[in-house]
C-alpha positions in Angstrom: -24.8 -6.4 46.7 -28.3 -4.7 45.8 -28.6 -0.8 46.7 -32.0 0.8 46.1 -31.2 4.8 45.2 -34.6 7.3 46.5 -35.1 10.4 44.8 -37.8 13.0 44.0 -37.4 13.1 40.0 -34.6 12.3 37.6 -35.7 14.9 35.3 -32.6 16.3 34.1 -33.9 20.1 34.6 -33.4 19.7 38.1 -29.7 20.3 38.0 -26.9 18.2 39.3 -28.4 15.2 41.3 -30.1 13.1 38.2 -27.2 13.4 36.4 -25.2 12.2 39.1 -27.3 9.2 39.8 -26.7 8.6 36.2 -23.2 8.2 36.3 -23.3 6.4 39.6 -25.2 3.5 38.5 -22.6 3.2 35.6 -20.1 3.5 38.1 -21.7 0.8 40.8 -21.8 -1.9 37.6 -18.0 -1.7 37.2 -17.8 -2.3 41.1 -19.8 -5.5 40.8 -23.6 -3.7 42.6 -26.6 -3.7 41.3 -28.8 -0.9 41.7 -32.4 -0.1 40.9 -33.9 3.5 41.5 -37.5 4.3 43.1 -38.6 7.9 42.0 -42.1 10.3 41.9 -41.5 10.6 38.7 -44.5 9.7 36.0 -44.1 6.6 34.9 -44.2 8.4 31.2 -41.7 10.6 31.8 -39.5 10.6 28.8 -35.9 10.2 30.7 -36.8 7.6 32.5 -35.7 5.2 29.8 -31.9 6.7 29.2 -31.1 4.8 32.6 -29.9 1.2 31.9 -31.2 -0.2 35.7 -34.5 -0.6 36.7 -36.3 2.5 38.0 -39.4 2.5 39.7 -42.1 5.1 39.4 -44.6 6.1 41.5 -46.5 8.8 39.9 -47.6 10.8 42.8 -49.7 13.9 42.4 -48.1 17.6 43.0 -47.7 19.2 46.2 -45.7 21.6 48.5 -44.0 18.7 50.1 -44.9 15.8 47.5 -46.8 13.5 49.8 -47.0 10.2 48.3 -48.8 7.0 49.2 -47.7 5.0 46.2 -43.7 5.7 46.8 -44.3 4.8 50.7 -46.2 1.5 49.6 -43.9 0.5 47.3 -41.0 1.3 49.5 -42.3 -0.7 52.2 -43.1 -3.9 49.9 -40.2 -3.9 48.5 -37.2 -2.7 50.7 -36.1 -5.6 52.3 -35.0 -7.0 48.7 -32.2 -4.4 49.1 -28.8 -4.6 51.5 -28.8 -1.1 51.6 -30.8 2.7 50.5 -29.3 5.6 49.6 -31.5 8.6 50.0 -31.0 11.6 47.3 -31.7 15.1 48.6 -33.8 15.7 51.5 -36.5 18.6 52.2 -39.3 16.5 50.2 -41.2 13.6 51.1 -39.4 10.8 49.3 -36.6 10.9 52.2 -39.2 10.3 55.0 -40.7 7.7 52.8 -37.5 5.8 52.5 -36.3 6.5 56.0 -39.5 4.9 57.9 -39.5 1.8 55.3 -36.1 1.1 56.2 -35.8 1.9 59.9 -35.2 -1.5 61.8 -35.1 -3.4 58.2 -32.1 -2.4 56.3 -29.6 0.2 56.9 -30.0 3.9 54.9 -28.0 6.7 54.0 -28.8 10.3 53.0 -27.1 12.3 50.3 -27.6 15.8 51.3 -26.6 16.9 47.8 -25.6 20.6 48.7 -29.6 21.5 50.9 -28.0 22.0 54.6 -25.3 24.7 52.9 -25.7 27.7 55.5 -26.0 30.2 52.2 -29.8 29.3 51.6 -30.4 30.4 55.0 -28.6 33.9 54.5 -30.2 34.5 51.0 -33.7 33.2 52.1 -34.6 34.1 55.4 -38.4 33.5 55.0 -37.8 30.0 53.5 -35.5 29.3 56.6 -37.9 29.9 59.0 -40.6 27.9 56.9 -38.1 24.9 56.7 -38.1 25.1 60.8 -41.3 23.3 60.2 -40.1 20.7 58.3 -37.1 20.2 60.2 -38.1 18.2 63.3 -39.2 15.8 60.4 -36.3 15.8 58.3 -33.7 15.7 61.2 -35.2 12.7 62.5 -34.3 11.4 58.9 -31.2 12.4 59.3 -30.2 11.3 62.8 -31.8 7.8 62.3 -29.9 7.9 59.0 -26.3 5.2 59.2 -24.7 8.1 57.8 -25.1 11.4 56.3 -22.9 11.7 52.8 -21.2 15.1 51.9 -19.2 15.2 48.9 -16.4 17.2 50.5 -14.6 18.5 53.8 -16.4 21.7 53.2 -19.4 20.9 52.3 -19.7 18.3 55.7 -18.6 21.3 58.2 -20.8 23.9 57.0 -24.1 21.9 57.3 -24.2 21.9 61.1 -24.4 25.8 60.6 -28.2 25.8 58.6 -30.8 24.5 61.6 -30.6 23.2 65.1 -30.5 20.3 66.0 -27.7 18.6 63.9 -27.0 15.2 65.7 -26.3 12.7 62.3 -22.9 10.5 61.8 -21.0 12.6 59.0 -19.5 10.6 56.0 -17.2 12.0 53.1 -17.1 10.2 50.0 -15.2 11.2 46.5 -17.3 12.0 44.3 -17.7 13.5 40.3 -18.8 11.9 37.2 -18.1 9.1 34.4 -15.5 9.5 31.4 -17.0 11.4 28.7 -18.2 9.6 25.5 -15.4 9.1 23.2 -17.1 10.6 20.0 -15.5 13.8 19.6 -16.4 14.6 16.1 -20.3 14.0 16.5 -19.9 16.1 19.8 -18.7 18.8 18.2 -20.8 18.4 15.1 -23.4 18.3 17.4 -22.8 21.0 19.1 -22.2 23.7 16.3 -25.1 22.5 14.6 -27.2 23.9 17.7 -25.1 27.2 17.6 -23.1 27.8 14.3 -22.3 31.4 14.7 -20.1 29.9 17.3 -18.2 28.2 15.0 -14.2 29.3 14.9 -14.7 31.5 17.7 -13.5 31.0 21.3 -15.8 31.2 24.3 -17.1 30.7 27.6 -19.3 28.3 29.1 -21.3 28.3 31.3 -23.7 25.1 31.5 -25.9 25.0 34.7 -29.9 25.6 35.9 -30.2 29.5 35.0 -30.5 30.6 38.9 -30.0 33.5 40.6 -27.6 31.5 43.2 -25.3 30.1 39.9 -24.5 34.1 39.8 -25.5 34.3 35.9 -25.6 38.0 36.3 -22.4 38.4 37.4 -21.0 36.7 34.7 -22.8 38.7 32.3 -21.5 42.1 33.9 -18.1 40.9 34.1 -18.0 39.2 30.3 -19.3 43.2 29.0 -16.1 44.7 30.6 -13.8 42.2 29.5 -15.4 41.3 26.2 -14.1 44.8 24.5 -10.2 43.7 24.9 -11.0 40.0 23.2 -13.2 40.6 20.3 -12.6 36.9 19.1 -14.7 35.5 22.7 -18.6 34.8 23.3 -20.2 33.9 26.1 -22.3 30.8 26.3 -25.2 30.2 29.1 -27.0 27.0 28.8 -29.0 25.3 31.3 -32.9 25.1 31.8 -34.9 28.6 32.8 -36.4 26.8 35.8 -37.3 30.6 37.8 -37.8 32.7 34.3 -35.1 34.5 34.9 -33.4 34.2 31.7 -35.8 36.8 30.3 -34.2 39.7 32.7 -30.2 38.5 32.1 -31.2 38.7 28.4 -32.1 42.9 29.3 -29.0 43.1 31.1 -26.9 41.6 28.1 -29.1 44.2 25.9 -28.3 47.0 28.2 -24.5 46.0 28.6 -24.0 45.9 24.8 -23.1 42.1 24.4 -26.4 40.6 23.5 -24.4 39.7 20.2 -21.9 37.6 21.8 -24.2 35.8 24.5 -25.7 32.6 23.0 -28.5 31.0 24.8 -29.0 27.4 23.5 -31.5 25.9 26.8 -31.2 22.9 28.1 -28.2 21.0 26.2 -28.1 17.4 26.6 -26.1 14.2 24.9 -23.5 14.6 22.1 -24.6 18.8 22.0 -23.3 19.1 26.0 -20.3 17.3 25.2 -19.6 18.7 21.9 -20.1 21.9 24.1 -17.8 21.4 27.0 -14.7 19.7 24.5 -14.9 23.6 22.3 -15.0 26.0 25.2 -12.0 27.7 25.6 -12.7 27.0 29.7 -15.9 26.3 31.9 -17.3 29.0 34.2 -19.7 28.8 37.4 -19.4 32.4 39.5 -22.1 30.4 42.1 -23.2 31.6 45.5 -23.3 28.8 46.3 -22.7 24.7 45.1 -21.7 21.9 47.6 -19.7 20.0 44.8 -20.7 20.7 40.7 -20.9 17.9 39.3 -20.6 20.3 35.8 -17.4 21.1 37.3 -16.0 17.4 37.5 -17.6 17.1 33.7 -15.5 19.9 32.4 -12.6 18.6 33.8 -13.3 15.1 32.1 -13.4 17.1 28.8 -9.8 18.3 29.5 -11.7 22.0 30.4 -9.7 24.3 33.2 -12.9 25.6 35.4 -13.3 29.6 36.6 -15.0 29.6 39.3 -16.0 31.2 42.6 -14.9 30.6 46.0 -18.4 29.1 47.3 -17.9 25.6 45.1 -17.1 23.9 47.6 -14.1 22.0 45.9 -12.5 25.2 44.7 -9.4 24.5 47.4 -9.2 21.5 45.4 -9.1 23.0 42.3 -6.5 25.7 43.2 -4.2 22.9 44.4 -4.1 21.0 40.9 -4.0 24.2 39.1 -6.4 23.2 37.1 -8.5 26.1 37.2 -8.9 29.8 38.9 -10.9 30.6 42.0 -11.8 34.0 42.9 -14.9 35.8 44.8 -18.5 35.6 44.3 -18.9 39.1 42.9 -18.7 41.3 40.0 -15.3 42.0 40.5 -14.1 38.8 41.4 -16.0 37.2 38.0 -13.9 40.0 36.1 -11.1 38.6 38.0 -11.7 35.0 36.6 -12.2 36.2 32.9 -9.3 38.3 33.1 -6.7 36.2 34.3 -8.0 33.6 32.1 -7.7 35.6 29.0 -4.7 37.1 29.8 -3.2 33.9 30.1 -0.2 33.1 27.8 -1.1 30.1 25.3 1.5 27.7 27.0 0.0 28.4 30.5 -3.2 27.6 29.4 -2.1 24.9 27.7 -0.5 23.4 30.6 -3.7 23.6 32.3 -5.5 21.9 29.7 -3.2 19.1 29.7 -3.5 18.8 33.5 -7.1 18.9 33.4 -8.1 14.8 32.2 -5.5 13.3 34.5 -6.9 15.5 37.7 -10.2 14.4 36.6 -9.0 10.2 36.7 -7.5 10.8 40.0 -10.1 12.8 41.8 -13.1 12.6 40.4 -13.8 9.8 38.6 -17.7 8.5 40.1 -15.8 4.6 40.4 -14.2 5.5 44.0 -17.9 7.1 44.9 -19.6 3.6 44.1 -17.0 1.5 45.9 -16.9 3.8 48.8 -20.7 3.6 49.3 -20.4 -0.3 48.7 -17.8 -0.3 51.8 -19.7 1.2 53.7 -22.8 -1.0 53.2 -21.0 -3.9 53.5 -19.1 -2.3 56.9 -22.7 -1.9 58.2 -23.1 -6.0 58.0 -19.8 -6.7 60.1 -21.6 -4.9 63.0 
């Protein structure tokens, strides 16, 4: 089977998705697919060449909604070499472009990746009612689409909820990441060498885009009223400034009386994330708002409990395993997290630990994602 993946950009300073896609294609090899990615991407672009299947570029030129002749030319000459397309993300012109190559030539799906969660409409009212333009357009996407993906129960019954209409066939698939690489000493060699004052301290990660809907802020509040009862912890942000917002977080830290202990590495990427993850005493994300985390599924491949808020979308999930703490989206429900996590005795959070890898395997591994999407492709030809 041949499955042609559509996305915007694989730069990795867009968050989750790339990363994702990363990890599928690994994923689909092992299940016998082979996959090849069209993208907007410039054919330059230095990241392009850490995927190991063929990804094609288009180049196209900026704008609000990243019209493209080139990705809809290329699409249309060369679609039909493919039993199936998987569409990554919508809102932007690539999904269109897919959608009317493929309509009456081979079957497509859409990966929503999180952009119909009902929160965006709440936080951003203007943007909502700019999107209503858009949406005739992307629902007709959509409802042509064989099926829309969602990566979990949650995440599928809350879409309906952002715009009207919402007529599309709903599908859930499991979903997370690859193993980790095996390397643990050049990880963590790696990682110390980008922060040394870290070294023989505990501390908490947090490893995501620096946005206001990840809830950095409240993590920083909550760490500066914990932080005085566990001298031996830092706090770690790392992720790309994609809004400059790292600048004001860096005042609040400042203000707050922790701008010792709050490292700020950037983007981390390779052996340093890793090395990263495998030394934190646990992984936080206080979001507002994330339809899976795939940095969520990572941590837990690195034998990490995850902190995290009650709008990840897997967090019922996560309570279940007890392989991690879930509280509320605020400043006192991110002192929650960090409380009970430090307060923790060393054999519960051992216990957690050890649980941790072996949730991961059974959940989350990104093999039952590629052979679920293969299943349905091939359920589409017995029609």
């Amino acid at each position: 089977m041949k499955i042609l993946h559509v996305i915007q950009t694989l730069s990795p300073s867009t968050g989750g998705p790339p990363e994702a896609l990363r990890q599928l294609t690994k994923a689909y090899a092992q299940a016998g697919v082979q996959v090849e990615i069209a993208t907007q991407d410039d054919p330059d672009a230095p990241y392009l060449s850490t995927f190991t299947v063929p990804v094609h570029p288009t180049g196209s030129k900026p704008s609000v909604y990243a019209h493209s002749r080139e990705l809809l030319a290329w699409l249309r000459q060369n679609v039909t070499r493919f039993d199936g397309v998987v569409i990554n993300g919508i809102w932007t012109y690539h999904g269109l472009a897919a959608a009317r190559a493929s309509k009456g030539r081979v079957p497509y799906v859409v990966f929503t990746h999180g952009m119909l969660d009902p929160w965006f409409k709440r936080k951003y009212p203007a943007k909502h009612i700019k999107k209503y333009l858009y949406w005739p357009a992307q629902h007709w996407v959509l409802h042509n689409a064989e099926r829309v993906i969602f990566t979990s129960t949650l995440e599928r019954d809350l879409a309906p909820q952002s715009f009207w209409p919402h007529n599309w066939k709903s599908f859930v698939v499991p979903y997370g990441t690859g193993e980790p690489p095996a390397d643990i000493e050049a990880q963590t060699d790696a990682w110390y060498g980008k922060v040394p004052a870290l070294r023989g301290r505990r501390s908490l990660l947090f490893l995501s885009r620096i946005h206001e809907k990840k809830g950095c802020d409240l993590l920083i509040g909550a760490f500066a009223r914990v932080s005085p009862r566990y001298p031996q912890v830092d706090l770690v942000i790392a992720g790309p400034d994609q809004v400059g917002l790292q600048a004001k977080l860096q005042r609040q830290a400042e203000t707050l009386g922790i701008a010792s202990r709050v490292h700020w590495p950037g983007l981390i990427t390779g052996d340093a994330k890793w090395g990263a993850m495998r030394n934190a005493d646990a992984f936080v994300l206080p979001s507002h708002q994330e339809n899976f985390g795939v940095v969520v599924a990572e941590s837990l491949a690195c034998g990490r409990p995850v902190l995290i808020s009650n709008q990840v979308n897997i967090w019922p999930e996560i309570e279940q395993e007890e392989v991690g703490l879930v509280a509320p989206d605020t400043l006192e429900g991110t002192e929650q997290l960090l409380s009970r996590w430090l307060a923790l005795p060393e054999a519960d959070r051992n216990a957690m630990i050890a649980r941790s890898s072996e949730v991961f395997r059974r959940r989350y591994s990104m093999r039952s994602c590629a052979e679920a999407i293969k299943d349905l492709f091939d359920s589409f030809k017995e029609k």
